[in-house]
PDB file with one MODEL, atoms N, CA, C and O in Angstrom:
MODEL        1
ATOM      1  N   UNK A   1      -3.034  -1.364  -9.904  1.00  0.00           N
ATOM      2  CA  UNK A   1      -2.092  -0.280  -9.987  1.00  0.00           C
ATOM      3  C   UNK A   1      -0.948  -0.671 -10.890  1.00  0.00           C
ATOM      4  O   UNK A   1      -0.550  -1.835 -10.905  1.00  0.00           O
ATOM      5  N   UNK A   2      -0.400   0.279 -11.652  1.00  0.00           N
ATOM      6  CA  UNK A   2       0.762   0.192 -12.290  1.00  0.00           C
ATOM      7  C   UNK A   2       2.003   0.672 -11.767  1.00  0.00           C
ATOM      8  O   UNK A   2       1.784   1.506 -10.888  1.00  0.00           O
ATOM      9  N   UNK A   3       3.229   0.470 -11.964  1.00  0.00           N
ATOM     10  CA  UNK A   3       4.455   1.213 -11.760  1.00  0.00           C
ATOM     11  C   UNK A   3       4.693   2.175 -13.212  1.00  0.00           C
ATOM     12  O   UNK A   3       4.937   1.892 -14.385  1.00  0.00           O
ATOM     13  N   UNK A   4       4.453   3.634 -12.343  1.00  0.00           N
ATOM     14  CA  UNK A   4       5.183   4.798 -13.272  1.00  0.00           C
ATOM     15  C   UNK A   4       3.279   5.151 -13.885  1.00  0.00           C
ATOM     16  O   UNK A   4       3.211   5.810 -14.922  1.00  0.00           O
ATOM     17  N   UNK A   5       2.510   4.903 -13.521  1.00  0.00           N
ATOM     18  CA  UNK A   5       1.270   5.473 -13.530  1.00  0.00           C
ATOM     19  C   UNK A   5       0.866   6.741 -13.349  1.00  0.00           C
ATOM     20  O   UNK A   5       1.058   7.265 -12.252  1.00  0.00           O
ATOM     21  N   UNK A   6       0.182   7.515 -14.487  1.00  0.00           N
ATOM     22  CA  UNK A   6       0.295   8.957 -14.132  1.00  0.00           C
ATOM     23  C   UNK A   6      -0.595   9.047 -12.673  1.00  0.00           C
ATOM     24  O   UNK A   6      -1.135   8.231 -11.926  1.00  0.00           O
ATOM     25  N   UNK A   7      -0.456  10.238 -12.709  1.00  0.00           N
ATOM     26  CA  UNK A   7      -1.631  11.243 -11.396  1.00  0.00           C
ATOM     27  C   UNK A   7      -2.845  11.380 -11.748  1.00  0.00           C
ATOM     28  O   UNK A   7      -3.009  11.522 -12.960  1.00  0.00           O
ATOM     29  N   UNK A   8      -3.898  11.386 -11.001  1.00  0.00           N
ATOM     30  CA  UNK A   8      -3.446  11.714  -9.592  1.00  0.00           C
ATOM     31  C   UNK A   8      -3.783  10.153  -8.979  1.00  0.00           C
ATOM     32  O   UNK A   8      -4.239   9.508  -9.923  1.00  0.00           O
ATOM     33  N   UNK A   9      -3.749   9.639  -8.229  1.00  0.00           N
ATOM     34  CA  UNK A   9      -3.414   8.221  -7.325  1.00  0.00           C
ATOM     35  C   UNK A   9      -4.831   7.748  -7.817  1.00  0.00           C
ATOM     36  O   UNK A   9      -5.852   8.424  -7.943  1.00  0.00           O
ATOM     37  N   UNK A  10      -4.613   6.324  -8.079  1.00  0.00           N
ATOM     38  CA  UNK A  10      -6.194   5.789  -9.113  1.00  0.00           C
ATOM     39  C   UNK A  10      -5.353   3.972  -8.928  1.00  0.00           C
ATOM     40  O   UNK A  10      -4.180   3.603  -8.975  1.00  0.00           O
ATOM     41  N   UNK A  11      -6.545   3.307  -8.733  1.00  0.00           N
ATOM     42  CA  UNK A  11      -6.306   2.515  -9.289  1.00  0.00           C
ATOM     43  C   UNK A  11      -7.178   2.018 -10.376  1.00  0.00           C
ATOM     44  O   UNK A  11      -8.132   2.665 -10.808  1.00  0.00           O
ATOM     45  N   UNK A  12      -6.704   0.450 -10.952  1.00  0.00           N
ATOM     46  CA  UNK A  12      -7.693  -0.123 -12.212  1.00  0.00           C
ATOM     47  C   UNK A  12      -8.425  -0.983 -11.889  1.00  0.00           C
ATOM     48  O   UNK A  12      -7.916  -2.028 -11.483  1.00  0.00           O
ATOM     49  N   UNK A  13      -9.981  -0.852 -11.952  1.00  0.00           N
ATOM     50  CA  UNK A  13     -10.882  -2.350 -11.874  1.00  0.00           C
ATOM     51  C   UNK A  13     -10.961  -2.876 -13.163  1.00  0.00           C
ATOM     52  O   UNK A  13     -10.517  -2.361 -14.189  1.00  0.00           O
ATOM     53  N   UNK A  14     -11.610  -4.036 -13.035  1.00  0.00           N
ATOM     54  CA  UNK A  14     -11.527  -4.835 -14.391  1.00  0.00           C
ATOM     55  C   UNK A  14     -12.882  -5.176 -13.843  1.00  0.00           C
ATOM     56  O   UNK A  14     -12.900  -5.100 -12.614  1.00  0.00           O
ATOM     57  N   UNK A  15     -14.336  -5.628 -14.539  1.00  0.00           N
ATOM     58  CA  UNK A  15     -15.624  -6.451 -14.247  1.00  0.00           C
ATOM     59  C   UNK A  15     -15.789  -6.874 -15.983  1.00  0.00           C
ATOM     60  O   UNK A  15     -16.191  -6.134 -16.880  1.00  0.00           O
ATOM     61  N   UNK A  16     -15.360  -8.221 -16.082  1.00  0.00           N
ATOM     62  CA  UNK A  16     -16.240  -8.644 -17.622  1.00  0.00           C
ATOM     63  C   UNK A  16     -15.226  -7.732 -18.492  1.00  0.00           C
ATOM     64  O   UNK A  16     -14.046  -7.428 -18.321  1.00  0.00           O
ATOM     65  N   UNK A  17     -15.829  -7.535 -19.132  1.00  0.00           N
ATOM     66  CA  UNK A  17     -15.161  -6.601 -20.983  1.00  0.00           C
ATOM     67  C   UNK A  17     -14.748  -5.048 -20.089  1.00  0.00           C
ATOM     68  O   UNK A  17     -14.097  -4.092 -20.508  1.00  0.00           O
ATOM     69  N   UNK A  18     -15.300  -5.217 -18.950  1.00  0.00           N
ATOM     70  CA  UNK A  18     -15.861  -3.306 -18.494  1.00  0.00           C
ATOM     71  C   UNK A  18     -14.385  -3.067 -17.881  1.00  0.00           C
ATOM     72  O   UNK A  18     -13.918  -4.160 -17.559  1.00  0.00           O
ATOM     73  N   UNK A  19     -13.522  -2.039 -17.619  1.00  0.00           N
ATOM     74  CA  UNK A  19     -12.616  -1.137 -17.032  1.00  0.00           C
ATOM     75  C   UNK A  19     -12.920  -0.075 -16.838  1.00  0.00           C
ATOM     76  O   UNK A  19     -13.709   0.514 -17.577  1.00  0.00           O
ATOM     77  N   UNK A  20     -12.281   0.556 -15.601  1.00  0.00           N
ATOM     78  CA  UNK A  20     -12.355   1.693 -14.712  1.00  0.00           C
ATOM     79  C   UNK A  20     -11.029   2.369 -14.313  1.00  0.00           C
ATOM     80  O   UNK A  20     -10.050   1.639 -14.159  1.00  0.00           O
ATOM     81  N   UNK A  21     -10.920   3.568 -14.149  1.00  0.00           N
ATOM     82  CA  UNK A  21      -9.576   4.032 -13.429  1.00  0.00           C
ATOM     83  C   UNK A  21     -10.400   4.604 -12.535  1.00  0.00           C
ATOM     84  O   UNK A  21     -11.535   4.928 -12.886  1.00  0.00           O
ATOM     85  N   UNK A  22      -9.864   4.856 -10.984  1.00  0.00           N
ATOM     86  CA  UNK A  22     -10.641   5.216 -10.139  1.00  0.00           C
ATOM     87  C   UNK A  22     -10.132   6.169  -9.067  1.00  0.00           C
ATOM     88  O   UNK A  22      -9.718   5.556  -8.083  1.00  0.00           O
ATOM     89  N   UNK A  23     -10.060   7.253  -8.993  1.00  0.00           N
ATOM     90  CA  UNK A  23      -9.001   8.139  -7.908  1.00  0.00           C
ATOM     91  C   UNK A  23      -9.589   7.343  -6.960  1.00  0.00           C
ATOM     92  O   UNK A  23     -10.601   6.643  -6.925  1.00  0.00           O
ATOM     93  N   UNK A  24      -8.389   7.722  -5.925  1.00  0.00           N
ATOM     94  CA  UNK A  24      -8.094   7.143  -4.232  1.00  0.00           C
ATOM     95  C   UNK A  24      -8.790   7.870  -3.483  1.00  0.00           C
ATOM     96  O   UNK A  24      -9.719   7.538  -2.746  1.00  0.00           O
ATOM     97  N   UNK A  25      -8.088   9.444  -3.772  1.00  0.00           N
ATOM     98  CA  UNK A  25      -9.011  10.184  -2.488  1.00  0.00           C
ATOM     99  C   UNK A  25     -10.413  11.074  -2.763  1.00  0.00           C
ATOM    100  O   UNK A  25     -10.836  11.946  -2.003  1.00  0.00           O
ATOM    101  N   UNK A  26     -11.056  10.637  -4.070  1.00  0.00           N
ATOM    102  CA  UNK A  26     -11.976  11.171  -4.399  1.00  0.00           C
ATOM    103  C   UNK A  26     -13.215   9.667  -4.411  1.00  0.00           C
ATOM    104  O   UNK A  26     -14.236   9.516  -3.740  1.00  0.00           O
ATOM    105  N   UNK A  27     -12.664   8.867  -5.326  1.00  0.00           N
ATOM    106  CA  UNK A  27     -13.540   7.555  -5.851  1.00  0.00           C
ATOM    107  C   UNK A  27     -14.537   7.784  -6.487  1.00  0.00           C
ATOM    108  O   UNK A  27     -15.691   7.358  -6.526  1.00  0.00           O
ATOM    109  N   UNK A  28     -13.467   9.110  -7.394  1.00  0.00           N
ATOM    110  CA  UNK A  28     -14.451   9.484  -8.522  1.00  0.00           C
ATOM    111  C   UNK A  28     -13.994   8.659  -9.580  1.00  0.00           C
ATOM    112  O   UNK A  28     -12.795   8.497  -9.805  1.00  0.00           O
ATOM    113  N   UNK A  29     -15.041   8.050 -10.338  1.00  0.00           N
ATOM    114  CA  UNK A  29     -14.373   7.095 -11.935  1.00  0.00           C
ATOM    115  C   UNK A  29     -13.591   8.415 -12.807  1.00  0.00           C
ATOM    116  O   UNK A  29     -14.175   9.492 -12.929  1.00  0.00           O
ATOM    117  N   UNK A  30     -11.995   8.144 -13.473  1.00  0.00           N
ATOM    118  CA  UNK A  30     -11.384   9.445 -14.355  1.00  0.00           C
ATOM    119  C   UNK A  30     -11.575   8.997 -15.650  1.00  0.00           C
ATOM    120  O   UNK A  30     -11.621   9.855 -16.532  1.00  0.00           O
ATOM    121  N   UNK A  31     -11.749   7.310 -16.078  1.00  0.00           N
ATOM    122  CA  UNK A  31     -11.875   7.059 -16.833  1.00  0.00           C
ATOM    123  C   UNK A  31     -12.435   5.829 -17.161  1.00  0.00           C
ATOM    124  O   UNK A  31     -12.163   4.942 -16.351  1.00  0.00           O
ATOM    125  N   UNK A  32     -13.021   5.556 -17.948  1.00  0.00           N
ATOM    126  CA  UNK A  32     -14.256   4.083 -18.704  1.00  0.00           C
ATOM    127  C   UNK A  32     -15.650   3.827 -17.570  1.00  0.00           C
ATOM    128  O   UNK A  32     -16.343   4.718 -17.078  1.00  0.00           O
ATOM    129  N   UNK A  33     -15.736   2.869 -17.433  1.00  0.00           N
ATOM    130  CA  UNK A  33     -16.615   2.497 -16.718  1.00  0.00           C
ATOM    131  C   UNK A  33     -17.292   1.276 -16.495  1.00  0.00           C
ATOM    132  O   UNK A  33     -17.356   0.432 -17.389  1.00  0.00           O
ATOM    133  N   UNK A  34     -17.996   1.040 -14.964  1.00  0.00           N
ATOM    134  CA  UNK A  34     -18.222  -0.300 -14.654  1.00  0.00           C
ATOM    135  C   UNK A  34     -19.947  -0.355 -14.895  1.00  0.00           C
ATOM    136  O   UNK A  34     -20.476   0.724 -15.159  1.00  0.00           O
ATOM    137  N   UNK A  35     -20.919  -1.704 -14.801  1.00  0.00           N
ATOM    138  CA  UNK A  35     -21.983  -1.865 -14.391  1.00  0.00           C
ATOM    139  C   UNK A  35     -21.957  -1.417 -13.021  1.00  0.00           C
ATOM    140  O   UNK A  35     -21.080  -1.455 -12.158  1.00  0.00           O
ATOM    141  N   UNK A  36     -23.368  -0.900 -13.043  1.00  0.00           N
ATOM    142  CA  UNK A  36     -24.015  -0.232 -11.645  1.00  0.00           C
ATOM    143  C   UNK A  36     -23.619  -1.022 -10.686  1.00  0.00           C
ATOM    144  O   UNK A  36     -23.165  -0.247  -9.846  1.00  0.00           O
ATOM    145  N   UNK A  37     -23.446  -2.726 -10.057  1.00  0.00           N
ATOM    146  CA  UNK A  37     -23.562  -3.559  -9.218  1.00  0.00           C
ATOM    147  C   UNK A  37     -21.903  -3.453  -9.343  1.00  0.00           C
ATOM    148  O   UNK A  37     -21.404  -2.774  -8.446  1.00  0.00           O
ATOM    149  N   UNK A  38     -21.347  -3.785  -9.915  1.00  0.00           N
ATOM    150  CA  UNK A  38     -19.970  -4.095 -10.111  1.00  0.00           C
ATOM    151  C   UNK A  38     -19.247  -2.689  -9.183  1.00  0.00           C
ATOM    152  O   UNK A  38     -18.680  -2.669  -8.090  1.00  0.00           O
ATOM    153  N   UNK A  39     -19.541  -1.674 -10.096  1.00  0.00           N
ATOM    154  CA  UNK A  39     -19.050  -0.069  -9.738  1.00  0.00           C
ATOM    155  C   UNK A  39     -19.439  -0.118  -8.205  1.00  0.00           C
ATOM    156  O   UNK A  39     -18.499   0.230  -7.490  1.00  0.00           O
ATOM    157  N   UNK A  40     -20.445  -0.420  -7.608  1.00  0.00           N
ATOM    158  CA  UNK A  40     -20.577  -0.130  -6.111  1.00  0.00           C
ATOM    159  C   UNK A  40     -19.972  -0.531  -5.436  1.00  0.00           C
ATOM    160  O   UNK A  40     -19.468   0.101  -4.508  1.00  0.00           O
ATOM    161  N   UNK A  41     -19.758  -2.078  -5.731  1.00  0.00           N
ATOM    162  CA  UNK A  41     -18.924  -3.546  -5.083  1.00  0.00           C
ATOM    163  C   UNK A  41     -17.338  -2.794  -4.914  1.00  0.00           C
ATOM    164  O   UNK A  41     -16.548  -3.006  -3.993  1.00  0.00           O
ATOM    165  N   UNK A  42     -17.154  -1.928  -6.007  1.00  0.00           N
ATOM    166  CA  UNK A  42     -15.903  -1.455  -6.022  1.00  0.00           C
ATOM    167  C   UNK A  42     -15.176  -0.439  -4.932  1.00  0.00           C
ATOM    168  O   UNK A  42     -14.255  -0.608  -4.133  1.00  0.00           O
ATOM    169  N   UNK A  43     -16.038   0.729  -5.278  1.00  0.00           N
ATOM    170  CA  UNK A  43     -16.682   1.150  -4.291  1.00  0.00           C
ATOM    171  C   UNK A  43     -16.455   1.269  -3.000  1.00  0.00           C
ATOM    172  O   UNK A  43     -15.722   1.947  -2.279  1.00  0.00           O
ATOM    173  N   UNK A  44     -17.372   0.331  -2.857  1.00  0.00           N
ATOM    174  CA  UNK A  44     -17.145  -0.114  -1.373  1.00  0.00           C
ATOM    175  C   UNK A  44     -15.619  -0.639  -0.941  1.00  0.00           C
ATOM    176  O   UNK A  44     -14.808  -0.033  -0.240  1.00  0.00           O
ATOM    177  N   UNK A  45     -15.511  -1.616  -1.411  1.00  0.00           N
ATOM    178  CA  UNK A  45     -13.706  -2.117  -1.226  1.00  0.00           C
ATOM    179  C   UNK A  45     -13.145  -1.149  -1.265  1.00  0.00           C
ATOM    180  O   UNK A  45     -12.185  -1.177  -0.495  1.00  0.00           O
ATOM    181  N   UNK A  46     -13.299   0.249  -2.080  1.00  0.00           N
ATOM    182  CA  UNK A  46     -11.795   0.872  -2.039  1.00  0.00           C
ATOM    183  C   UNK A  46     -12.377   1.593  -0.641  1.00  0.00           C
ATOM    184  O   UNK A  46     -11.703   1.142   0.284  1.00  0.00           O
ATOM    185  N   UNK A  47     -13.238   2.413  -0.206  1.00  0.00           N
ATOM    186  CA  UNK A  47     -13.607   3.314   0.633  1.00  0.00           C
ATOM    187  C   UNK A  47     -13.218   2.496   2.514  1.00  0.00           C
ATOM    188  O   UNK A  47     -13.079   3.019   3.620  1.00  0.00           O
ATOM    189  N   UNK A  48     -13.174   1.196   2.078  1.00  0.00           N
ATOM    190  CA  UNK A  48     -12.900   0.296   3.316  1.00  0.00           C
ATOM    191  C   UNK A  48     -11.054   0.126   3.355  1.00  0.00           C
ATOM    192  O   UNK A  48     -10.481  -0.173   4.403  1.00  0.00           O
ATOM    193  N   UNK A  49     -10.423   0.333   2.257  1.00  0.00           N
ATOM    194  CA  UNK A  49      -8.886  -0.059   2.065  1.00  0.00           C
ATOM    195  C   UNK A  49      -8.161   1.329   1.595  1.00  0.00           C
ATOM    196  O   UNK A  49      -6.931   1.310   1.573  1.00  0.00           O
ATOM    197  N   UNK A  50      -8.736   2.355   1.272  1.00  0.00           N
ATOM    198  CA  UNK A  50      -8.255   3.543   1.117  1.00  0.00           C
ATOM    199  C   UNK A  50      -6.959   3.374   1.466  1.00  0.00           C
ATOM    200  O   UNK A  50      -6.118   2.851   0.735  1.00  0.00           O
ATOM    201  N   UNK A  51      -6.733   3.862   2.727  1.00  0.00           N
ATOM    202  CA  UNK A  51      -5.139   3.660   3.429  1.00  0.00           C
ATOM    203  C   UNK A  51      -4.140   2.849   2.844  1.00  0.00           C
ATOM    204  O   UNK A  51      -2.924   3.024   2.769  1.00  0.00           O
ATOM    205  N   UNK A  52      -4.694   2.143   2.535  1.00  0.00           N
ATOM    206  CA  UNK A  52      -3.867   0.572   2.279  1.00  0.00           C
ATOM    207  C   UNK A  52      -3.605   1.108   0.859  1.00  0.00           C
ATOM    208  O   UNK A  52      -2.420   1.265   0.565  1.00  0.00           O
ATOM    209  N   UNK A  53      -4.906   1.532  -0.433  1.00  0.00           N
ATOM    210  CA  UNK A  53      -4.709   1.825  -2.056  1.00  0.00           C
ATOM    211  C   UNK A  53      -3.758   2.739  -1.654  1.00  0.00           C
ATOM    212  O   UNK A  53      -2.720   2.640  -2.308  1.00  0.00           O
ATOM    213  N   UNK A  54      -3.751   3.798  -0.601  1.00  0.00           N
ATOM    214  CA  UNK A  54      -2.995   5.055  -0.561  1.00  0.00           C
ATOM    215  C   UNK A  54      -1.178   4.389  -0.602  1.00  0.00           C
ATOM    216  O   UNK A  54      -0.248   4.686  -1.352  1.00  0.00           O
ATOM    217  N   UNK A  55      -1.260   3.416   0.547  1.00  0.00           N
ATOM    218  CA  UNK A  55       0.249   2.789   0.510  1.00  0.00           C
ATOM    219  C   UNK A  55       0.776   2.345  -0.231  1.00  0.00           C
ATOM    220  O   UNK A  55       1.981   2.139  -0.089  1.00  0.00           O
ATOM    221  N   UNK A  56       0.185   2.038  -1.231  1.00  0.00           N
ATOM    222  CA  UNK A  56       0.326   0.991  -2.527  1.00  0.00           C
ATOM    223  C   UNK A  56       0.608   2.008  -4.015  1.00  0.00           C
ATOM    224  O   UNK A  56       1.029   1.676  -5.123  1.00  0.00           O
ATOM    225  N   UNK A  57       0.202   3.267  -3.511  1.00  0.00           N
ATOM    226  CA  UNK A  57      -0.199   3.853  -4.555  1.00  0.00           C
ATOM    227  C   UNK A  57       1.598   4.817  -4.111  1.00  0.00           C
ATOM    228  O   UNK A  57       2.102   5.428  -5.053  1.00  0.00           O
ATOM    229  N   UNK A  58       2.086   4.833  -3.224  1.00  0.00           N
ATOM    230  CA  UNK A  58       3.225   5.198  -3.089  1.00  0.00           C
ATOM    231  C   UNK A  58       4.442   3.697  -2.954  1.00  0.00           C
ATOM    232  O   UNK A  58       5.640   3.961  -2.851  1.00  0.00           O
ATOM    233  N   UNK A  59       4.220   2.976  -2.962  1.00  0.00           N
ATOM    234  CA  UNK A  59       4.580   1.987  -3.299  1.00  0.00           C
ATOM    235  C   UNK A  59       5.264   1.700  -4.628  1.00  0.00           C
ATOM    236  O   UNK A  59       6.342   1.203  -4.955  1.00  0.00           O
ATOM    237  N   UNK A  60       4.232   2.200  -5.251  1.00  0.00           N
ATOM    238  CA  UNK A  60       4.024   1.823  -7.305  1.00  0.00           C
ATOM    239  C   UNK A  60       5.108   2.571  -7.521  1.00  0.00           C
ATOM    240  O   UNK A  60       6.129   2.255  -8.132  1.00  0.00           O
ATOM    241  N   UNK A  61       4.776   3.821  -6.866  1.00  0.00           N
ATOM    242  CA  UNK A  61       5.735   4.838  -7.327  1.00  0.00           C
ATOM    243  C   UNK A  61       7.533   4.600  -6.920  1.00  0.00           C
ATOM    244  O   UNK A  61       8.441   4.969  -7.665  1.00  0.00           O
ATOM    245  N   UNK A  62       7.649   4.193  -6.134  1.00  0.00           N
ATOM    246  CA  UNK A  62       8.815   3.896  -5.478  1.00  0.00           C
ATOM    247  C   UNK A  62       9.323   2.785  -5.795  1.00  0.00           C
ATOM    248  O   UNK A  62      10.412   2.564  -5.265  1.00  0.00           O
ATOM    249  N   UNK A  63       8.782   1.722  -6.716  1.00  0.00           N
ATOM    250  CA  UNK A  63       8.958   0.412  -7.778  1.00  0.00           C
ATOM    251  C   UNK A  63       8.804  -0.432  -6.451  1.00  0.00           C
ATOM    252  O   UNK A  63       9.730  -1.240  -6.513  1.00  0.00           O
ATOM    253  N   UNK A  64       8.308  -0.588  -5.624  1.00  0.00           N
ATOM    254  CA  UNK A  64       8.546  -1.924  -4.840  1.00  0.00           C
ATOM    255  C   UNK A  64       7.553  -2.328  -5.013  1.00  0.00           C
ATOM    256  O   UNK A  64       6.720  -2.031  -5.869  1.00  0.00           O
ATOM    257  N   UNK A  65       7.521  -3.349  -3.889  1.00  0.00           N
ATOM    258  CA  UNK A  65       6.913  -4.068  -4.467  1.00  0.00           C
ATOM    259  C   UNK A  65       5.089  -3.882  -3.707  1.00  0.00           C
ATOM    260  O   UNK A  65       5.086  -3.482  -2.543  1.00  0.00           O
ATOM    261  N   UNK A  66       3.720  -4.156  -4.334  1.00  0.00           N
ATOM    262  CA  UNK A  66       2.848  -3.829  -3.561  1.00  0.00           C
ATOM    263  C   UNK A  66       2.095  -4.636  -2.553  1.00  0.00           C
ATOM    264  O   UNK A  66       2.611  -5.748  -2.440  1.00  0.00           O
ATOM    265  N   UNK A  67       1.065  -4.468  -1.788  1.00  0.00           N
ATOM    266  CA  UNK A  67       1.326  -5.288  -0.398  1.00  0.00           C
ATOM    267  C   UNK A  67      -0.423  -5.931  -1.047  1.00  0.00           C
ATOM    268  O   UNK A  67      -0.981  -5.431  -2.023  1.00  0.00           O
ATOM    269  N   UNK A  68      -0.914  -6.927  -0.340  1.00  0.00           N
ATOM    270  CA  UNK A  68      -2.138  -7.427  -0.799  1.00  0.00           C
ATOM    271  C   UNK A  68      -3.107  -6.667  -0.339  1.00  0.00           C
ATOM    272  O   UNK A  68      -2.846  -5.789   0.484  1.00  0.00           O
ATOM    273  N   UNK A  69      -4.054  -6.822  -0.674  1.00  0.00           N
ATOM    274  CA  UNK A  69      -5.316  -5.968  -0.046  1.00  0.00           C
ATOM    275  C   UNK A  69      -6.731  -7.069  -0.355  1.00  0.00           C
ATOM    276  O   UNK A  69      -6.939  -7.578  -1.456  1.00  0.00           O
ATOM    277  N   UNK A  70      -7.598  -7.280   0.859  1.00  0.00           N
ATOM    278  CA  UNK A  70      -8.290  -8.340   1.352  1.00  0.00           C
ATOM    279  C   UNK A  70      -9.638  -7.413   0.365  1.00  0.00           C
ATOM    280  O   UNK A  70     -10.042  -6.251   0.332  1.00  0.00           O
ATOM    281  N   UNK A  71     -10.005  -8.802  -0.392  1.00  0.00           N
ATOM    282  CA  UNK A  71     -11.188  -8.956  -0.666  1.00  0.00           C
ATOM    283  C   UNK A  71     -12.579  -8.126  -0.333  1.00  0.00           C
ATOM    284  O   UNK A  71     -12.561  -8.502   0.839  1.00  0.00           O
ATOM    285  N   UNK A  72     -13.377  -7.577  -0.373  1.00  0.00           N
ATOM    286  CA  UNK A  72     -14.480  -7.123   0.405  1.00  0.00           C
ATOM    287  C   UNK A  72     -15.351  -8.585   0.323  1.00  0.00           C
ATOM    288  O   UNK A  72     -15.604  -9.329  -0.624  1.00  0.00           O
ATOM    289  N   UNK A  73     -15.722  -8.643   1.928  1.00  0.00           N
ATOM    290  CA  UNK A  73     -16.242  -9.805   2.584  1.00  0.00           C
ATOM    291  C   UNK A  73     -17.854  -9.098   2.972  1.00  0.00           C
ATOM    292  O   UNK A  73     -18.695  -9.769   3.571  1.00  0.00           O
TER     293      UNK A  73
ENDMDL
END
């Protein structure tokens, strides 16, 4: 996530050369794109931390600072 990031609430993956922007409450890709394995892995983590991207994603906005978010295990 960035501070001062447009709409609508997204964050950024990175896999290799590949980038993604990814809405929060959709986890639809808005822009680039990942490998099939990578994109799922992603995926999954956000659909398990939602709440948490959601806090963070008002966070960004509010300049503070953002909170960690655990790995998918």
């Amino acid at each position: 996530m960035y501070y001062n990031d447009h709409v609508p609430p997204h964050f950024h993956a990175k896999y290799a050369e590949f980038k993604a922007e990814i809405d929060i409450n959709t986890l639809e890709v808005l822009n680039g794109d990942l490998p099939k394995r990578a994109k799922a892995l992603v995926l999954e983590w956000a659909d398990e931390h939602r709440e948490e991207l959601k806090n963070n994603w008002e966070l960004a906005r509010a300049k503070d600072e953002l909170k960690n978010i655990e790995p998918l295990k």
